[in-house]
N, C-alpha and C positions, 0 to 999 in steps of 0.2 A: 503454595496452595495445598489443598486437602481436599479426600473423595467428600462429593458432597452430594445430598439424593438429588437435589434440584440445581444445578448451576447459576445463579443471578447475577444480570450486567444489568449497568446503567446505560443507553443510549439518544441517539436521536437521528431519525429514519434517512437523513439526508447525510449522515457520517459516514465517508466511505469506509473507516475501519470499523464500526458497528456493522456494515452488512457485511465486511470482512468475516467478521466473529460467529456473528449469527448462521452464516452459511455456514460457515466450518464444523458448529456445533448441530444442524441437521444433520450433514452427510456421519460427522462421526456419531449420530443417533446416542447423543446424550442429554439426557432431561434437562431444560433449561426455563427460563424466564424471562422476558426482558423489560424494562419499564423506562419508557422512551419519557424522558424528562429531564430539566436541566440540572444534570447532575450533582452541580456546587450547592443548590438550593435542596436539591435530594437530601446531599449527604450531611448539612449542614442541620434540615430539619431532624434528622431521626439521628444525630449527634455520632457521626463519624467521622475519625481523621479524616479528612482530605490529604491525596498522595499527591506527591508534587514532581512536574506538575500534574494538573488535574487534565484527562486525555479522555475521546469517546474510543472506545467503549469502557466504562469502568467497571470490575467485577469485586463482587462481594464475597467475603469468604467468611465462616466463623474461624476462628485460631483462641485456644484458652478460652470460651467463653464472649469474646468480644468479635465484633464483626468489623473484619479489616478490609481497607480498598486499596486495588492495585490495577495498572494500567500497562500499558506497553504489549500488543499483540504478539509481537515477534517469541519473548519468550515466555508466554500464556501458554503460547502451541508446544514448546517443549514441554510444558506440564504437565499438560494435559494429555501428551500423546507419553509421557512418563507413568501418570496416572491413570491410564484408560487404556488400556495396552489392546484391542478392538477399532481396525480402522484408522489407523493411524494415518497420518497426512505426510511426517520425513521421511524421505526415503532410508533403508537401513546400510545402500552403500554409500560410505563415506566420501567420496567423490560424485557420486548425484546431489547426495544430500547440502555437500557447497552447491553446484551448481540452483540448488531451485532456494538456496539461500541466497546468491546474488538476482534472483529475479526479483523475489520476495522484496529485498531491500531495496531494487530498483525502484517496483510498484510503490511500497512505503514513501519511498524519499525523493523520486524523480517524477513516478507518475500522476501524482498527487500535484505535484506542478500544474500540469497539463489541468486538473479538475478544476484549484483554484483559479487559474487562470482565465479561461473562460467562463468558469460562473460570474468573475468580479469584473473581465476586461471590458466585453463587447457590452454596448449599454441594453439592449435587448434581453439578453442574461441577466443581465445585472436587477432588471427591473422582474424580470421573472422570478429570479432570487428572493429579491427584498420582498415579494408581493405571500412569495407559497412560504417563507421558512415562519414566518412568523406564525400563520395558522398549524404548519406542523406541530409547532409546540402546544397549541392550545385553539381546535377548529372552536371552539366558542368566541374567541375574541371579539369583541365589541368592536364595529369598523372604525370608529373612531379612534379606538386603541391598536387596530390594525395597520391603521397609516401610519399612527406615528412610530411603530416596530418598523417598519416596509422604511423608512425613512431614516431613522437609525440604523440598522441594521445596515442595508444598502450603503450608507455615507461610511460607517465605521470599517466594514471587508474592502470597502472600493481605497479606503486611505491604507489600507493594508499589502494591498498586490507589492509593494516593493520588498515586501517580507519573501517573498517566495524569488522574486527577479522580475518579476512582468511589469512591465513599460514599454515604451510607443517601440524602444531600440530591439527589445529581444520579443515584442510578439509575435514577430515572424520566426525566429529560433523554435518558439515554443510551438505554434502551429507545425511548422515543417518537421519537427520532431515528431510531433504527435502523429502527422499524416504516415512516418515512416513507421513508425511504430503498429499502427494499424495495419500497412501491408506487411509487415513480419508476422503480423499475426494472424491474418490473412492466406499467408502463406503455411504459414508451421500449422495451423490447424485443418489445413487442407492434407494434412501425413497425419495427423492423430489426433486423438482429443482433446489431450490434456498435455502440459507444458513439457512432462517428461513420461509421458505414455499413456497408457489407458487407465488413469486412476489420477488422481489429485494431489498435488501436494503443497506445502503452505504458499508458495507462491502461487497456484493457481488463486485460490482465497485474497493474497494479496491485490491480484490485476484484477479479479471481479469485484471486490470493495470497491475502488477505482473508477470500474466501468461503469459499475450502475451508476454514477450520475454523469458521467460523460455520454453514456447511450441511454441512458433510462431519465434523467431530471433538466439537465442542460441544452438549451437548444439548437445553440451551433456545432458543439461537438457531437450530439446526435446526428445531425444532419452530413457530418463529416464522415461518421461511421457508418451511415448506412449507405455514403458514395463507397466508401474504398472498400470497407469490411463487411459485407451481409453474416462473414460467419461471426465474427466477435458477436455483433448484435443477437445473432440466434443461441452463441456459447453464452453469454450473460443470463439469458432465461434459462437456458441449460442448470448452469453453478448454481442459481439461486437454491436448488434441493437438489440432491443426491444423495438421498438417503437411500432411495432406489436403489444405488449402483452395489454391486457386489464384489467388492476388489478382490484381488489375488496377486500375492507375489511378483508370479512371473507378468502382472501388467505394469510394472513398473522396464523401461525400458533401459537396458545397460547402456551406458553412457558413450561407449565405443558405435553404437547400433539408433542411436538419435538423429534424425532425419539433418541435411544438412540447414533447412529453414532453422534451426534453434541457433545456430549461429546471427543470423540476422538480427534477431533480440540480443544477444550477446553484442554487437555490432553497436546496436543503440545503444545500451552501457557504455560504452567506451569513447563514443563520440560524444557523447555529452555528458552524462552523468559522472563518470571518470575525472573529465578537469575540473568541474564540480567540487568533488569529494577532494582533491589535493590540493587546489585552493583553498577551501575552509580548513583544511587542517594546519597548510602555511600557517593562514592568517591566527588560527587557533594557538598556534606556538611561538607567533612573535605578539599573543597579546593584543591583538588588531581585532576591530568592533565589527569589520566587515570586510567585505574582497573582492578584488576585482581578478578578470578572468577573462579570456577566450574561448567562448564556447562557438562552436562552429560556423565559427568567423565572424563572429560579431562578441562584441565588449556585452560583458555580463557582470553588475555589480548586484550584492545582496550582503545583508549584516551574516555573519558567522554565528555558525549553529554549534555548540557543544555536543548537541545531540546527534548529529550528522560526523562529528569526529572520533564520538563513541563509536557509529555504525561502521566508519573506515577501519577503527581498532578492530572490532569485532569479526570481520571479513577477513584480516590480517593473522588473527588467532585463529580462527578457525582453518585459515590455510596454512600456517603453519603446525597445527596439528594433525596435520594430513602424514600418513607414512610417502616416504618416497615412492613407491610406485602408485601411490592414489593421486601424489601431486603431479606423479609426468601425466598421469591421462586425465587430470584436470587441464594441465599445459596445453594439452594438445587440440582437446578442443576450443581453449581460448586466444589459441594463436593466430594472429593476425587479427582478432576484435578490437583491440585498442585496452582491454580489460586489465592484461600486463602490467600496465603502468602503474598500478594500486596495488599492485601484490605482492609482499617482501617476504623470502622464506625463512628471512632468521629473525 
């Protein structure tokens, strides 16, 4: 990427990593744009590579002359916190900065679970889904042309849920995950604001992507957050702008000095997400289309993801380029999470 005066993504308002992006880029108060539209048709009209795959949000960039597209948030935000050195969102010690890398990734890759799943599982959702996503794209839609999106739409995400794992066997894993997940968060935000102190960091951006349609678009897992967690649902309107906020240094909180609720989130990583990630990468290394697994105590099958084995590599690198004393006070506070099991120091 390259400074640009104006930042341009491609999105669409119900993508949780679009309002991932979009927050990220108020609080770090840089000029942006965003044109909520189906990006393959975007890019294909004004004759630009399509980057593969094609992911929301996608951002624009010029390079030589010609306008390039490129996707993937995770390392957007190193760019941009490379290139905009004002507000940054990683923390700058190297053992925080894993830490709120493994929420990040969690949010990305596990709680993103939890969104599709309930938008596509419960029929009530599902029919809320099909009814609203299609005037997102285009409130002029002819009703006529509106059913028959609401209809498509709805049939093709509902024949999808096995992409993610959700079926009649793991709905209840996925629920009971979720409810846990809301009381850690619940908890941890009752000692501070934000994931790792009074200031923001890409995972906090990752879990509000997320929430906002689990608390903000979906109707069972709204109704679930506003049992367990009133504070998630008040942090979600919180994140959406922070542009306000004025960070400083010492609001990032040393990692030895993090209340012990951040353990609890750590906790969820491990009890699920964790056999998850070593699953798909077995199955990724003997060649196998998909995997089966024990995720908390129930049989979990889903095809194998490339891109989920990238994420376990890159988790791996990143902790082993930790110096030895950054990796013992990573150790220590993910001792006894279940998190261990994914982490190899050589």
């Amino acid at each position: 990427m390259v400074v640009q005066d104006r930042i341009h993504l491609l999105g669409n308002t119900p993508s949780p990593y679009t309002q991932k992006m979009v927050s990220l880029l108020r609080y770090r108060r840089l000029p942006y744009k965003v044109t909520w539209t189906d990006v393959r048709q975007y890019l294909e009209a004004n004759g630009i590579e399509a980057p593969r795959p094609v992911l929301l949000p996608t951002f624009l960039y010029e390079e030589d002359g010609d306008t390039k597209a490129r996707c993937d948030s995770t390392p957007i935000i190193a760019d941009l916190d490379a290139l905009y050195p004002e507000r940054k969102v990683l923390p700058s010690d190297p053992a925080l900065a894993f830490i709120d890398f493994l929420l990040e990734d969690f949010a990305d890759e596990w709680v993103t679970k939890y969104m599709f799943h309930y938008r596509w599982y419960p029929e009530a959702d599902a029919d809320n889904a099909g009814s609203i996503l299609p005037v997102g794209m285009d409130v002029t839609l002819a009703d006529k042309d509106w059913q028959h999106f609401k209809a498509f739409f709805t049939e093709r995400q509902v024949s999808r849920l096995y992409v993610v794992g959700s079926n009649d066997t793991t709905a209840p894993v996925i629920d009971a995950s979720y409810r846990r997940f809301l009381s850690a968060m619940e908890t941890h935000l009752s000692q501070q604001p934000f994931m790792l102190g009074r200031r923001p960091g890409s995972s906090d951006f990752g879990l509000f992507g997320q929430l906002t349609q689990l608390v903000g678009f979906d109707p069972t897992p709204r109704a679930i957050a506003h049992e367990i967690s009133p504070r998630t649902v008040a942090w979600v309107d919180l994140v959406r702008d922070l542009s306000g906020l004025e960070p400083t240094d010492s609001d990032w909180i040393a990692l030895e000095e993090q209340p012990d609720s951040l353990k609890g989130l750590l906790a969820e990583i491990g009890r699920v997400y964790v056999p998850a990630q070593l699953a798909n990468a077995k199955a990724l290394a003997a060649g196998e289309k998909s995997w089966d697994a024990e995720i908390d105590g129930q049989p979990w099958t889903q095809p194998a993801f490339p891109y989920q084995g990238k994420c376990l590599r890159w988790t791996n690198e990143r902790y082993q380029a930790l110096s030895t004393a950054d990796r013992e006070r990573v150790d220590a506070v993910l001792a006894g999470t279940g998190v261990e099991a994914m982490l190899s120091a050589d």
